[in-house]
N, CA, C and O atoms as a GROMACS GRO file, in nm:
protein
  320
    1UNK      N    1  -1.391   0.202   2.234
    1UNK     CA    2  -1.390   0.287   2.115
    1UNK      C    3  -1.283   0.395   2.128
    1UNK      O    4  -1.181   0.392   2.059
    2UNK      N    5  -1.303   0.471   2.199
    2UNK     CA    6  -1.206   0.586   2.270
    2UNK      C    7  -1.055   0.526   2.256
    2UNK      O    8  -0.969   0.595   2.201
    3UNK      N    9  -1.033   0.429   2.294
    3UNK     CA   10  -0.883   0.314   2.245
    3UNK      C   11  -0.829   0.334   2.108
    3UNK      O   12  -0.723   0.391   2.083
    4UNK      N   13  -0.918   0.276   2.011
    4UNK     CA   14  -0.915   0.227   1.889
    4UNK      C   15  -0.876   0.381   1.820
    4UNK      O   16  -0.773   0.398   1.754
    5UNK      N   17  -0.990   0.505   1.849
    5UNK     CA   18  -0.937   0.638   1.823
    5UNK      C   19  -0.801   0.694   1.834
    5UNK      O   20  -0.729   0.743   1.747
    6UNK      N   21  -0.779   0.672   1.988
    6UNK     CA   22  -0.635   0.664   1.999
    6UNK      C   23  -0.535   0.635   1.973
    6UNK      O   24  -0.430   0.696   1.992
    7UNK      N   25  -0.562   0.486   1.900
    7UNK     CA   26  -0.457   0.432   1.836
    7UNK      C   27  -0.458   0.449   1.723
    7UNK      O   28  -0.367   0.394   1.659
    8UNK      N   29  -0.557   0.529   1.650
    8UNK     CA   30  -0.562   0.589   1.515
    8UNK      C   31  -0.440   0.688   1.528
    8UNK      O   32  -0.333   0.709   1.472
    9UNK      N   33  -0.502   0.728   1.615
    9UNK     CA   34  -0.427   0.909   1.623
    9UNK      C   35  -0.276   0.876   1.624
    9UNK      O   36  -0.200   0.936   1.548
   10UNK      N   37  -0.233   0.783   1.710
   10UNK     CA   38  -0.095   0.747   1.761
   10UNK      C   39   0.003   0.677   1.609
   10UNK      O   40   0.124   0.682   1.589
   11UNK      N   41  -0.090   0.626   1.538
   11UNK     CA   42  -0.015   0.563   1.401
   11UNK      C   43  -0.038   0.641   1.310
   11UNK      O   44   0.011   0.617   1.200
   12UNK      N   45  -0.132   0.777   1.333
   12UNK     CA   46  -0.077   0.858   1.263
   12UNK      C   47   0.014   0.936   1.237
   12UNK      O   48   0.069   0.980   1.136
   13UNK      N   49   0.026   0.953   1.414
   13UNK     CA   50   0.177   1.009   1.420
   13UNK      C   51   0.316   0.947   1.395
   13UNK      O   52   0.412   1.017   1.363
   14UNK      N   53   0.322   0.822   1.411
   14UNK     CA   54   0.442   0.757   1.405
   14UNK      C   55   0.479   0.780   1.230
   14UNK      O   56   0.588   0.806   1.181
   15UNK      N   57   0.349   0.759   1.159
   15UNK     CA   58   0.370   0.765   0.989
   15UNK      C   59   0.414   0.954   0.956
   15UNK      O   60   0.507   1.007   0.895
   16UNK      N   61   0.338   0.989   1.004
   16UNK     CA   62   0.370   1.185   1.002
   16UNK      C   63   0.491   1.208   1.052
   16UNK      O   64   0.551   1.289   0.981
   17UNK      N   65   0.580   1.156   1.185
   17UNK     CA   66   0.736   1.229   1.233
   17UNK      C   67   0.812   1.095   1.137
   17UNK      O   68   0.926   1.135   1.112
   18UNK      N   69   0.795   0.983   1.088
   18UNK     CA   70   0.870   0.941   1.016
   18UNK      C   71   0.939   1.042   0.880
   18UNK      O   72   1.052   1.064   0.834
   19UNK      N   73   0.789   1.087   0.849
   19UNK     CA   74   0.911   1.225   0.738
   19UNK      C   75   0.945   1.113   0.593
   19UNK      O   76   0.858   1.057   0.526
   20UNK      N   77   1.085   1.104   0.573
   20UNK     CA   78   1.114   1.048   0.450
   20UNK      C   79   1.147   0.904   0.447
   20UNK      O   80   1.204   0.851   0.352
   21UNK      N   81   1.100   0.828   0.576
   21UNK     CA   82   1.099   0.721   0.612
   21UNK      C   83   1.005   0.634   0.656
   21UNK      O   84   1.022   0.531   0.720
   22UNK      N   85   0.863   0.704   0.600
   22UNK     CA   86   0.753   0.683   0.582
   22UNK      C   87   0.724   0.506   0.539
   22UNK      O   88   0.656   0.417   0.589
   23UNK      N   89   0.800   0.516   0.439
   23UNK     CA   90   0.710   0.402   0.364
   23UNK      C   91   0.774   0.263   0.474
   23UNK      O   92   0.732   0.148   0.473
   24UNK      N   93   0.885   0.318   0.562
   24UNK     CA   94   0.901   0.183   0.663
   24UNK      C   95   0.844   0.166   0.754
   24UNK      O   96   0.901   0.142   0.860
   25UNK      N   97   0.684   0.176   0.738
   25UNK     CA   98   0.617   0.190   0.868
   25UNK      C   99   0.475   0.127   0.802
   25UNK      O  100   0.360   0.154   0.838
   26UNK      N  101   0.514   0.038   0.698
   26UNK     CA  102   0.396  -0.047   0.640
   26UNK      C  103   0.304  -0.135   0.742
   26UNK      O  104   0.186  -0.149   0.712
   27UNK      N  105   0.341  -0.178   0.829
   27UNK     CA  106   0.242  -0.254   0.895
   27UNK      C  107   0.150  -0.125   1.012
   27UNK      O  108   0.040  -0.148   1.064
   28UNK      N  109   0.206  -0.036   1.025
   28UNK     CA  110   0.094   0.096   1.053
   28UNK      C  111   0.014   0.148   0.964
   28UNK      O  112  -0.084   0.213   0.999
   29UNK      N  113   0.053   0.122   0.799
   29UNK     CA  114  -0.035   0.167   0.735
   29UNK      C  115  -0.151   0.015   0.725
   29UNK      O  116  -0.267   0.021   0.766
   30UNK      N  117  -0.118  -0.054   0.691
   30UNK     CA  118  -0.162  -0.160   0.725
   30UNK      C  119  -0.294  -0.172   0.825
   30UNK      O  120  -0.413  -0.189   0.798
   31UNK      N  121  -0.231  -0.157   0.943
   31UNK     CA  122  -0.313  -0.147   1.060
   31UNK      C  123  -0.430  -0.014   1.055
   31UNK      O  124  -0.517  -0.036   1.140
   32UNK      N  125  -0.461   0.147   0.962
   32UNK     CA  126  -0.532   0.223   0.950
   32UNK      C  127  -0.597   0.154   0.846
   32UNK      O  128  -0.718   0.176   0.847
   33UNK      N  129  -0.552   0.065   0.737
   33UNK     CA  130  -0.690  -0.003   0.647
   33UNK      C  131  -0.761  -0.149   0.738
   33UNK      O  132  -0.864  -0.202   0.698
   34UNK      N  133  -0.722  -0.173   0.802
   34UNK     CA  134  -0.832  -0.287   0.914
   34UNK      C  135  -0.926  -0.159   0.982
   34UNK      O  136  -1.046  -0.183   0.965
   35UNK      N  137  -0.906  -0.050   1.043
   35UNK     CA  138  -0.966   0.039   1.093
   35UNK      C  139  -1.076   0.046   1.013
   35UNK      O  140  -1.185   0.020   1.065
   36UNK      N  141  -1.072   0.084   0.860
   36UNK     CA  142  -1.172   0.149   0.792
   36UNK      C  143  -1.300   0.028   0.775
   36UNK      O  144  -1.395   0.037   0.697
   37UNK      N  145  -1.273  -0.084   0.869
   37UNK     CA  146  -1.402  -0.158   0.918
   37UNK      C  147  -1.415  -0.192   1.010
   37UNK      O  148  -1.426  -0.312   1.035
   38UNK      N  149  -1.422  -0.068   1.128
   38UNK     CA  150  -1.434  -0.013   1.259
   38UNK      C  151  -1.573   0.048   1.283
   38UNK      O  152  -1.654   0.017   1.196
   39UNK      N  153  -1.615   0.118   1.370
   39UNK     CA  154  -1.681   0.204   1.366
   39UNK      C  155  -1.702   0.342   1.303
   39UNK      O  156  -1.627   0.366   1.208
   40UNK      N  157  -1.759   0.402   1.325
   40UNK     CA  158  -1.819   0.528   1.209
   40UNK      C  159  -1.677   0.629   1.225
   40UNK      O  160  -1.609   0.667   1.130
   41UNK      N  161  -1.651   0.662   1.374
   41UNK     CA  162  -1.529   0.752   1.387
   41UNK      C  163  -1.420   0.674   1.339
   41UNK      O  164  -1.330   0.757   1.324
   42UNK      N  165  -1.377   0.564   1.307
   42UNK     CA  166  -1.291   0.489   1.309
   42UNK      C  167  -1.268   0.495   1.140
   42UNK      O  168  -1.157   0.502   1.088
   43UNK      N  169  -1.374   0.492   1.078
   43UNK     CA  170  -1.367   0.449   0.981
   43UNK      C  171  -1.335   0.589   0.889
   43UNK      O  172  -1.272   0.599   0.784
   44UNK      N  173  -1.398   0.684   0.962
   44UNK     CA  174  -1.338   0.852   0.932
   44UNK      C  175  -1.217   0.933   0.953
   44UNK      O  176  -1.180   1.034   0.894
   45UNK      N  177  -1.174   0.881   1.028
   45UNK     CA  178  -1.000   0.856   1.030
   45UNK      C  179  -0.926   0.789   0.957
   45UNK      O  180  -0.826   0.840   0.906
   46UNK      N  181  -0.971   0.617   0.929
   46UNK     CA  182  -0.878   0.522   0.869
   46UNK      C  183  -0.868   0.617   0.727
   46UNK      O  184  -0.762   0.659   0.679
   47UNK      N  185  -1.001   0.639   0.674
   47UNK     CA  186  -0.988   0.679   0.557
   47UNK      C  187  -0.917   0.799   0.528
   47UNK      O  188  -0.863   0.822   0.420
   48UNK      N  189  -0.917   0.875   0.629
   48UNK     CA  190  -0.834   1.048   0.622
   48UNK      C  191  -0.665   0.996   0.630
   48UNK      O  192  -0.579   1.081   0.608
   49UNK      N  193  -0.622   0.850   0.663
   49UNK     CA  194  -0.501   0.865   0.669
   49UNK      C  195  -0.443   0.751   0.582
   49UNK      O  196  -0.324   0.723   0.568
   50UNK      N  197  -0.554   0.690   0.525
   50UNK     CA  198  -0.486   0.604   0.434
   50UNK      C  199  -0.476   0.678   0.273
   50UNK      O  200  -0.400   0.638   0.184
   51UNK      N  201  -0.552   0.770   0.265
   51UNK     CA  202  -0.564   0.876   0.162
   51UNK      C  203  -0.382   0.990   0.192
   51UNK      O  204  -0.311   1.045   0.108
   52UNK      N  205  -0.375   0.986   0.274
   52UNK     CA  206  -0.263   1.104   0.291
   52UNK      C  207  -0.147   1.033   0.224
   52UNK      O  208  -0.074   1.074   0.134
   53UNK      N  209  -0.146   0.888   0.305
   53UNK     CA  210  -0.029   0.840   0.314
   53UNK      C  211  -0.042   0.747   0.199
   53UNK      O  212   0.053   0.668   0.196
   54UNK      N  213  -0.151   0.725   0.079
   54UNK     CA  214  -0.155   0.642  -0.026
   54UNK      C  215   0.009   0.640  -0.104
   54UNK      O  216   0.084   0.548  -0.136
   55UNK      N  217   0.014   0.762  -0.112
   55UNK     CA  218   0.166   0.748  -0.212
   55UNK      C  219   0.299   0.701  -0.169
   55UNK      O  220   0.392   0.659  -0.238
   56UNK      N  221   0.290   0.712  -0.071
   56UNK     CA  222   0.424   0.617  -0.018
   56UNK      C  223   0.397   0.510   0.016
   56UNK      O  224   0.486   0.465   0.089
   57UNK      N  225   0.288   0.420  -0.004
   57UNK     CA  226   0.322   0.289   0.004
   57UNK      C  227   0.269   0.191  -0.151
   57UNK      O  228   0.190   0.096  -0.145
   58UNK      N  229   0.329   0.240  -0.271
   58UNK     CA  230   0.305   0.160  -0.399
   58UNK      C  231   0.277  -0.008  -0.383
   58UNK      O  232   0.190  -0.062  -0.450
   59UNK      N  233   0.350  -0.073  -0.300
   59UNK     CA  234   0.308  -0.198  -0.265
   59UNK      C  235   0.163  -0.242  -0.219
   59UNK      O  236   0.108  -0.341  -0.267
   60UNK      N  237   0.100  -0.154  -0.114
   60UNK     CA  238   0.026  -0.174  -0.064
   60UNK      C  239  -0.150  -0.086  -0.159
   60UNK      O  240  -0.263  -0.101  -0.113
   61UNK      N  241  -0.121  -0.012  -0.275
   61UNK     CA  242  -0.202   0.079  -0.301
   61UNK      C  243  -0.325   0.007  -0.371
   61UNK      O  244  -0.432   0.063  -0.393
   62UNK      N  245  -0.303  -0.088  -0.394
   62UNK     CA  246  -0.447  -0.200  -0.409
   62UNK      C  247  -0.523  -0.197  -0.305
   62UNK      O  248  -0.634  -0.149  -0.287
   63UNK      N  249  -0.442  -0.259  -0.233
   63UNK     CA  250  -0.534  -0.299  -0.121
   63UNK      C  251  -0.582  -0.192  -0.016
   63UNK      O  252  -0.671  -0.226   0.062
   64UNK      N  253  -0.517  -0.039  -0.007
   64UNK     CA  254  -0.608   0.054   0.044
   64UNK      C  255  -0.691   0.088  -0.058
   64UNK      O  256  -0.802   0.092  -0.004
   65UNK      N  257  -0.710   0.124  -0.210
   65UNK     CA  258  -0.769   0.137  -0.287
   65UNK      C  259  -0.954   0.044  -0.256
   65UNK      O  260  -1.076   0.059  -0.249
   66UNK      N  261  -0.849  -0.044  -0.250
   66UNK     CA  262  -1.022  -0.195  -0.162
   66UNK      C  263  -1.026  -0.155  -0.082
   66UNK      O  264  -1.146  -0.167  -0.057
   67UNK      N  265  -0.968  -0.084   0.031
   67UNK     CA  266  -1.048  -0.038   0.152
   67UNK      C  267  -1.118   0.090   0.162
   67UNK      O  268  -1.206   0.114   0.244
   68UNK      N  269  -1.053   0.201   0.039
   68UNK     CA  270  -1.166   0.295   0.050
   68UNK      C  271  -1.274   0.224  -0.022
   68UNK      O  272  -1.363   0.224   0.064
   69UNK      N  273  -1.313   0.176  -0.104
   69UNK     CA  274  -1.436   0.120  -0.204
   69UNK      C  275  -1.521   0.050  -0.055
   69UNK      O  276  -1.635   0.082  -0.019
   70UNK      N  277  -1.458  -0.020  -0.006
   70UNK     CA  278  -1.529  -0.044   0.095
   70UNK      C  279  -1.616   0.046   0.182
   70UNK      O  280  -1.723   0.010   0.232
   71UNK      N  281  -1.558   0.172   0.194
   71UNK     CA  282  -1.643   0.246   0.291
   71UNK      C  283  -1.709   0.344   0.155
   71UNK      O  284  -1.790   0.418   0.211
   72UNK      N  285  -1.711   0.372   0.022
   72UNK     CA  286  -1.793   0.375  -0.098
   72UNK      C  287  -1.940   0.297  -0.051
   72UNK      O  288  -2.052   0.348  -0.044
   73UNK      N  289  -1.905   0.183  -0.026
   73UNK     CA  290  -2.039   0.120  -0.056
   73UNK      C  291  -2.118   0.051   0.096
   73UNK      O  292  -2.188  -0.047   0.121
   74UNK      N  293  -2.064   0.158   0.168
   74UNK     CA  294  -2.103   0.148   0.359
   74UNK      C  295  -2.231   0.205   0.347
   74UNK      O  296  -2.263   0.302   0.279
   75UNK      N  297  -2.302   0.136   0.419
   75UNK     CA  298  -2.446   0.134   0.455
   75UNK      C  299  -2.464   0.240   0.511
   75UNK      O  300  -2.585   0.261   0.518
   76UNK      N  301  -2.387   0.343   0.570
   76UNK     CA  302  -2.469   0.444   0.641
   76UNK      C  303  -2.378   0.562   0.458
   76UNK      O  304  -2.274   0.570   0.394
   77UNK      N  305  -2.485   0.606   0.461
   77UNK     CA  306  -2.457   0.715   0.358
   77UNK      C  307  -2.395   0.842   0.359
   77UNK      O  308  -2.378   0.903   0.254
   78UNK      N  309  -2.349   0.901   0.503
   78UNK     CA  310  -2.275   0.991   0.535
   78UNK      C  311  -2.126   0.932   0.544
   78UNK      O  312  -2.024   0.999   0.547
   79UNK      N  313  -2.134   0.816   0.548
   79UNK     CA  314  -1.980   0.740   0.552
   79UNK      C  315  -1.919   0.773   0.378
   79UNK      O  316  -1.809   0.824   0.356
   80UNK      N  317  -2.015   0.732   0.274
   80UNK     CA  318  -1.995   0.739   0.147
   80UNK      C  319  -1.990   0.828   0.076
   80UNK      O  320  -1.970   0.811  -0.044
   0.00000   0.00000   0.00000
């Protein structure tokens, strides 16, 4: 688990010092919406950074859009 956190944290950073070169780092954003069907910490992160970084990736904004709804309708109710 402690890993998976880490590697949250670490693709957050690579998307955050990218700066205005953000949106070339799609398969990291990518990789924080598989997270958001992780565990509870996992899934509280994916979502804090797929929300930041929603606007720079127009291609992809469906399909994080389906991954927050996903944790919308997560069984534990503090997730939702």
């Amino acid at each position: 688990m402690a890993d998976s956190i880490e590697e949250l944290y670490e693709t957050y950073n690579i998307l955050t010092e990218a700066k205005e070169n953000v949106s070339k780092h799609s398969q990291e954003y990518l990789k924080c919406m598989e997270r958001t069907k992780g565990n509870d910490k996992e899934k509280k992160l994916a979502a804090q950074i797929v929300s930041k970084f929603f606007k720079h990736f127009p291609d992809l904004q469906e399909k994080a859009l389906n991954a927050i709804f996903d944790l919308c309708e997560d069984d534990d109710s503090m997730m939702r």
